[in-house]
VOGU-3710 file (C-alpha; in Angstrom, 3 decimals, decimal comma):
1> xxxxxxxxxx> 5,908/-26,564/-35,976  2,724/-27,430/-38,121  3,080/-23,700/-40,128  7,251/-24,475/-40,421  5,749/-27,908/-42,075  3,167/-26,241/-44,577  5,337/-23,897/-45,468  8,972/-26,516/-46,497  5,916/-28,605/-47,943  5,334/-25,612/-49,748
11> xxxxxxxxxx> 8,780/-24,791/-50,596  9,275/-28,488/-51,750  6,203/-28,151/-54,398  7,370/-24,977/-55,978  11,345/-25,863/-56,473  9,652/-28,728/-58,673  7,145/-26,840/-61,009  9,583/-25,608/-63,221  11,493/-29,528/-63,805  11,294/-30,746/-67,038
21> xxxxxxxxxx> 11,319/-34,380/-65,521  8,308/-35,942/-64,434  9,607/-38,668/-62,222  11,015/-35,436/-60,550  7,919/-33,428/-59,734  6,206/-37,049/-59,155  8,731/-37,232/-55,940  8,782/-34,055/-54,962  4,885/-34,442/-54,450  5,304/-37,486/-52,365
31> xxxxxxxxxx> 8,033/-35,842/-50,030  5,572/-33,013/-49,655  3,066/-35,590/-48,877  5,425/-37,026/-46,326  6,122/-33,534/-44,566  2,273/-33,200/-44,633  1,413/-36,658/-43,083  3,867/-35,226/-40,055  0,519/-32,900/-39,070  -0,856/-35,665/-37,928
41> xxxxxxxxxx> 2,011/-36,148/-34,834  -0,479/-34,427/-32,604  -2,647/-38,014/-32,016  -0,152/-40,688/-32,999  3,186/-39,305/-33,128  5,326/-42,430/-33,500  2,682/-43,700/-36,392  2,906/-40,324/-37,953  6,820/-39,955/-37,744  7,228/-43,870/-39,484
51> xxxxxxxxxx> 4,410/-42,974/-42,523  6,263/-39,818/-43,291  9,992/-42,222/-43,345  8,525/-45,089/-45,166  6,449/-42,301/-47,968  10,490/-40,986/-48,048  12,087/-44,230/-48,364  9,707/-45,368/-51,149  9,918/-42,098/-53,299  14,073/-42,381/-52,406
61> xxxxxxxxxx> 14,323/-45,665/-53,775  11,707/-45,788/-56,929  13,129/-41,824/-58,143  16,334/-41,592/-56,547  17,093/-38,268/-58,380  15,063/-36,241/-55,963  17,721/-36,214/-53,187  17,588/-32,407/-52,400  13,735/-32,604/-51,998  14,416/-35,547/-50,087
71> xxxxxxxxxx> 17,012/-34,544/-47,673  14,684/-31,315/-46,639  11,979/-34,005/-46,082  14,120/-36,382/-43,663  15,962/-33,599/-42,056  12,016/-32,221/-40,650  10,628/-35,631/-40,217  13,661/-36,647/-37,681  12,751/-33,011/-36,103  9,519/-34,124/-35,532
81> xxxxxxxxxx> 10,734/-37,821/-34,640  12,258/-35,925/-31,433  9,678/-34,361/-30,116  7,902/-37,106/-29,047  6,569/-36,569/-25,530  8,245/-40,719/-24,303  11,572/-41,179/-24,887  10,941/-44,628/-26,763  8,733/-43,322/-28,993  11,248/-40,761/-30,143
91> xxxxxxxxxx> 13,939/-43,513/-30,215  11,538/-45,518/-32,171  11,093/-42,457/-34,663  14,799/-42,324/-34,748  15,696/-46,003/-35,779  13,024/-45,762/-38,418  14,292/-42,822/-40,141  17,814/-44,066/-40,269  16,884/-47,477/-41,884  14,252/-45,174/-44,347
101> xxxxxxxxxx> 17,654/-43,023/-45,020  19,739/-46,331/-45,410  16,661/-47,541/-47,788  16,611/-44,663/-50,192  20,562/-43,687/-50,198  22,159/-46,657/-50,528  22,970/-47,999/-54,082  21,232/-44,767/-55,454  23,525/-43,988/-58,114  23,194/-39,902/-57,121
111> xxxxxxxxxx> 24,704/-40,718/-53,877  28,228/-40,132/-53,737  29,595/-43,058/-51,605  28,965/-44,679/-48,044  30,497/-41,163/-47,067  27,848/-39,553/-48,063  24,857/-41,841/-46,077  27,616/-41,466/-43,060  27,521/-37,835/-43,142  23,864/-37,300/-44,145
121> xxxxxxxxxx> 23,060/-39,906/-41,118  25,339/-38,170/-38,677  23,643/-34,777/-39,547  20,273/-36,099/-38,849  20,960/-37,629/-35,490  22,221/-33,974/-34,514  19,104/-32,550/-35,739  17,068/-35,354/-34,001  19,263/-34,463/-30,221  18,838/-31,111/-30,762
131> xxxxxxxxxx> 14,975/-31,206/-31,359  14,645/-33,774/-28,520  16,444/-31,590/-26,020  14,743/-28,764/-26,835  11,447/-30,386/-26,519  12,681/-31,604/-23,278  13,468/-28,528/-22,310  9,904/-26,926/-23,114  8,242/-29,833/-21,277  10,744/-29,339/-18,277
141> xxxxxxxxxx> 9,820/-25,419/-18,185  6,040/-26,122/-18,386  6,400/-28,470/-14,976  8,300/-25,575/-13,542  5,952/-23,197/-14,292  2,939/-24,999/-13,396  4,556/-26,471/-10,141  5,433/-22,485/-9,113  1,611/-21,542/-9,706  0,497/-24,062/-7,885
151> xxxxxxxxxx> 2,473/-23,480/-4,511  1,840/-19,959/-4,903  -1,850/-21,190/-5,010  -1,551/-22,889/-2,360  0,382/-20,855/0,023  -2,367/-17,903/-0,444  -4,853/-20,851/0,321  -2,781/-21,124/3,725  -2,354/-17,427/4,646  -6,181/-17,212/4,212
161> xxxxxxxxxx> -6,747/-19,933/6,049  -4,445/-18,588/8,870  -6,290/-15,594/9,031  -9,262/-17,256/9,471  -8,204/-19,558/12,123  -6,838/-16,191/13,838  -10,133/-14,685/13,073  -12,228/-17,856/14,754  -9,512/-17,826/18,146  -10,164/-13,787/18,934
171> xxxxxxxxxx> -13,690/-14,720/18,695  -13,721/-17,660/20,626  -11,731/-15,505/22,913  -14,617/-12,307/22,694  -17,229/-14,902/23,313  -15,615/-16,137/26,732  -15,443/-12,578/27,648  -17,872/-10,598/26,210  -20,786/-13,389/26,576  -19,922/-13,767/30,315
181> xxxxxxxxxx> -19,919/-9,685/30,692  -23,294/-9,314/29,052  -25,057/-12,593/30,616  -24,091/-10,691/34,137  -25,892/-7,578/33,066  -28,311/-9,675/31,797  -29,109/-11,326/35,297  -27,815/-8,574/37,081  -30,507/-6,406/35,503  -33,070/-8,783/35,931
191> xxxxxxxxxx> -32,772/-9,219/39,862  -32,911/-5,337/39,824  -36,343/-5,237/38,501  -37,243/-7,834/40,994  -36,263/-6,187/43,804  -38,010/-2,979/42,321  -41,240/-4,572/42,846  -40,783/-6,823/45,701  -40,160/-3,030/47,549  -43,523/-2,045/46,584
201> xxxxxxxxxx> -44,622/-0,095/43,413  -41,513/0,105/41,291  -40,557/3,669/39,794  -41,920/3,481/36,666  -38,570/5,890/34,691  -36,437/3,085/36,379  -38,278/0,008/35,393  -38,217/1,335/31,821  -34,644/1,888/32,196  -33,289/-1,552/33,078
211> xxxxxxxxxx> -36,171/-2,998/30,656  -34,420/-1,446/28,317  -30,976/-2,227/29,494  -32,042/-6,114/29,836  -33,461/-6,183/25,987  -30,377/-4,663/24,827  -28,206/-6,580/26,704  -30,263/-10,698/25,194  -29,916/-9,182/21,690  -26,415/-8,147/21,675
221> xxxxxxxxxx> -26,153/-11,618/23,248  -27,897/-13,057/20,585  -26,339/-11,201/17,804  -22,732/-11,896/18,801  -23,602/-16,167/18,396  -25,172/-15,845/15,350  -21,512/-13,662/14,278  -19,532/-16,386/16,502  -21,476/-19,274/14,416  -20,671/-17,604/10,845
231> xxxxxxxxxx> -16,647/-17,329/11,817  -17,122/-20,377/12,907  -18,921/-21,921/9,668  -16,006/-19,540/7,939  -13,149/-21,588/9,886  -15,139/-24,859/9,278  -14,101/-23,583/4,956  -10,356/-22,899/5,514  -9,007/-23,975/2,737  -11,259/-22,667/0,399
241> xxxxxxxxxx> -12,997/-19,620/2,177  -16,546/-20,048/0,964  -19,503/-20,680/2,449  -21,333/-21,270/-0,430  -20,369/-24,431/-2,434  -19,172/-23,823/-6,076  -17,487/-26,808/-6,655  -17,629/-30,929/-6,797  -16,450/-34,324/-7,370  -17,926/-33,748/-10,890
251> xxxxxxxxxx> -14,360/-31,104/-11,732  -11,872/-33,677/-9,730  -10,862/-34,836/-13,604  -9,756/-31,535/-14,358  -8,042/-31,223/-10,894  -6,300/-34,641/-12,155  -5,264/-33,113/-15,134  -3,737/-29,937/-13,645  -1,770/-32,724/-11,177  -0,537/-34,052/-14,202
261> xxxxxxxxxx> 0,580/-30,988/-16,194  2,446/-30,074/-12,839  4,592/-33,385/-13,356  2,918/-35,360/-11,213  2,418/-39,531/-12,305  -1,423/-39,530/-11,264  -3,971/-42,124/-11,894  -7,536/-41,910/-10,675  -10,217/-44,559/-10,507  -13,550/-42,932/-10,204
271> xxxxxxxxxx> -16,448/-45,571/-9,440  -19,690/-42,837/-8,413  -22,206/-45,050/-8,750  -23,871/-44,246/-5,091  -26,646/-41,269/-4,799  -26,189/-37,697/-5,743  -24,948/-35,890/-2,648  -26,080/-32,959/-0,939  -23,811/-29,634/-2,365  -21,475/-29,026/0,949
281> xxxxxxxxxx> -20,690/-32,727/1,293  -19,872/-32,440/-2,678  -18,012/-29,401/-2,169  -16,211/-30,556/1,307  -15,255/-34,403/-0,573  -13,354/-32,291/-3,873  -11,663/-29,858/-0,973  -10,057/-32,856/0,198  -8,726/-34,258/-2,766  -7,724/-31,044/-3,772
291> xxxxxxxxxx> -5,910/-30,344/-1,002  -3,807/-33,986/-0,550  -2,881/-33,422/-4,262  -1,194/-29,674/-3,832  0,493/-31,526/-1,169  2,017/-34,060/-3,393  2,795/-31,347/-5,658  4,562/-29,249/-2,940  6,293/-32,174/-1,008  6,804/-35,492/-3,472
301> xxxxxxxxxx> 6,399/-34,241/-7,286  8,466/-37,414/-8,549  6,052/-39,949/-6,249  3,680/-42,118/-8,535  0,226/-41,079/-7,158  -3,278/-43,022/-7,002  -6,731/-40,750/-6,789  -9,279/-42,673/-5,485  -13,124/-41,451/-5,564  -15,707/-44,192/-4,771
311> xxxxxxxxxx> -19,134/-44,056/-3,598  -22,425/-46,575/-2,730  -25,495/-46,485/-1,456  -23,967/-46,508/2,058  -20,108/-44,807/1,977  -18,280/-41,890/0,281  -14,688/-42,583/0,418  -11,921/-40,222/-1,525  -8,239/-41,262/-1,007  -5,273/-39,724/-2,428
321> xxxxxxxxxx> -1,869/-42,354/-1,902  2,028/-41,301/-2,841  4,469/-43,953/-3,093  8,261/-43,820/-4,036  8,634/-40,267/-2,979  7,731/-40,323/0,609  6,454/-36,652/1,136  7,376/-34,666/4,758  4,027/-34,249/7,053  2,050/-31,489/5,330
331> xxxxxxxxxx> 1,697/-30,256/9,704  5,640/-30,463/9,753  5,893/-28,175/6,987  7,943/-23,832/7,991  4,666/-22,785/5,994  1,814/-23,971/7,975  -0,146/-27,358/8,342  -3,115/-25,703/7,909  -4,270/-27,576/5,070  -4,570/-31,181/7,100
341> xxxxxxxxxx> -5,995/-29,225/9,898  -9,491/-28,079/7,185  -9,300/-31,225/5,562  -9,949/-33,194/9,019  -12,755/-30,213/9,900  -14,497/-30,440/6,474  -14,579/-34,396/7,137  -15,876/-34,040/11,098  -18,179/-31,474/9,657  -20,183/-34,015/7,571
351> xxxxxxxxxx> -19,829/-36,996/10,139  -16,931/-38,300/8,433  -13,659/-39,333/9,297  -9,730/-38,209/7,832  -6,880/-40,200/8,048  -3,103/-38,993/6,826  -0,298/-40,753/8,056  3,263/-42,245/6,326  2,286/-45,857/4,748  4,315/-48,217/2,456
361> xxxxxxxxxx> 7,133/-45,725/1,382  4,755/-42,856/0,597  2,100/-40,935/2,276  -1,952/-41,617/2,362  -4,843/-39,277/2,865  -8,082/-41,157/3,534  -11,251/-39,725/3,923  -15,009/-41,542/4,630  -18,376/-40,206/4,826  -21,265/-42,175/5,956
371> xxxxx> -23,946/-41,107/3,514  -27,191/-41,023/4,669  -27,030/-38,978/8,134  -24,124/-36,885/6,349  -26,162/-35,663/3,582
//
């Protein structure tokens, strides 16, 4: 859009160098003015879109003979009118270039009749729809787009963490077995050597022998915990799978802006003003948030949304609320309910507390850490 501006403001300069009459080349340089003052949309687009009319209207009216220059110059200023991203601001863009159009065609003696503003007016409303809609369309496609990468996102999120969670049961399952097995030959081994040397002198080859069987036996013991407590640690970081924090409350504003580019209505109060926190409660807090907001995405997309992160001397507390929209039970869900399930173990894991339940039309997820002993 800005290079298809440059270049009719372009266009509109160089069909006026070679006019004899000044008033005419005067004009033309303020409707390429007004096509230039359109660059600005990007900020202010309803300020930029009634500058551009009102620099048209005024050249329209004080040197009405410029009415092809000016025609170009409405017809792309109610193109850009329509691609504001609110409705009422594009409305608003709409109604003022019809009464800048009404301004600098009517009584202008090169203006063939009320037929003529009729028709001219007609044909910029259809360029106006058509630019809307289109823009409309764009924004529409974006949400789609975003929306799809984000439950893709999050179902890989939820096959990992079902894989884990499979992981963590055959190894709770091992260490029933496998732990009772080996503490048997463990004790087992132990009363062996016993009764070696309560018989008298035990045979040296066979001492050695269950020695050796009893030291093997304590440090496979041994090394199968310290596994069991790192699957364990793993489970404990479903949803996001690492053990080493590499991310915080300090990226939740991005997070909120990916919400919003996935069409969600998301507003976030952020009050940190209690101590720094130790990296895993960081890490476990933004999991959370993360996590109720995908759900929102997945389940209530239309719901207006509230993101709260607050913190004091005494309490972290992150809450994510959806109301309008009431989303399903993220547990109720045909693709898993894995993601409450981590966000309630990353909360127990750091002494806090999760609650998600239906409230007030919508659906809450509440979370509070008592900082201090949780750091």
């Amino acid at each position: 859009m800005d290079i298809a501006l440059c270049a009719l403001a372009a266009a509109v300069l160089a069909t006026s160098l070679g006019d004899r009459v000044a008033n005419a080349r005067y004009g033309a340089t303020l409707m390429a003015v007004a096509l230039l003052v359109l660059l600005g949309r990007g900020r202010r687009p309803p300020l930029a879109s009634v500058i551009g009319f009102a620099i048209i209207a005024a050249g329209g009216r004080i040197m009405p003979q410029i009415t092809s220059v000016m025609f170009l110059a409405i017809l792309a200023s109610f193109a850009v009118a329509g691609i504001a991203v609110r409705r009422a601001a594009a409305v608003a863009g709409w109604v003022a270039g019809c009464v800048a159009l009404l301004i600098a065609m009517v009584g202008n003696p090169y203006v063939e009749g009320a037929g003529d503003v009729i028709l001219t007016l007609t044909f910029c409303t259809v360029i106006w729809a058509a630019s809307m809609a289109a823009a409309e369309w764009g924004r529409q496609a974006g949400r789609a787009h975003a929306r799809a990468e984000g439950i893709a996102s999050t179902r890989d999120r939820d096959v990992a963490a079902a894989t884990i969670h499979e992981r963590a049961r055959i190894a709770g399952e091992l260490h029933d077995v496998v732990s009772h097995g080996l503490s048997i030959v463990i004790l087992q081994t132990v009363a062996a050597r016993m009764s070696l040397r309560d018989d008298g002198d035990p045979v040296p080859e066979t001492d050695r022998r269950l020695s050796i069987v009893e030291n093997s036996a304590r440090d496979a013991l041994d090394d199968m915990r310290r596994l069991l407590d790192l699957l364990r640690a793993t489970d404990l970081s479903a949803a996001g799978g690492e053990l080493t924090p590499s991310v915080g409350l300090d990226q939740v504003p991005a997070l909120v802006e990916q919400g919003r580019l996935a069409g969600v209505r998301l507003d976030a109060t952020i009050d940190r003003s209690g101590p720094p926190l130790s990296p895993g409660l960081d890490a476990a807090a933004y999991r959370i948030v993360q996590e109720a907001i995908t759900n929102v995405i997945k389940h209530a997309p239309d719901a207006a949304t509230s993101l709260l992160v607050r913190s004091d001397t005494a309490l972290l507390e992150v809450a994510v609320e959806s109301v309008g929209a009431a989303p399903a039970h993220p547990a109720t869900q045909p693709d898993g309910g894995y993601g409450l399930i981590g966000m309630r173990q990353r909360a127990e894991l750091y002494g806090g507390r999760l609650d998600a339940g239906p409230c007030s039309g919508g659906f809450t997820v509440r979370a509070r850490f008592p900082l201090g002993r949780a750091q």
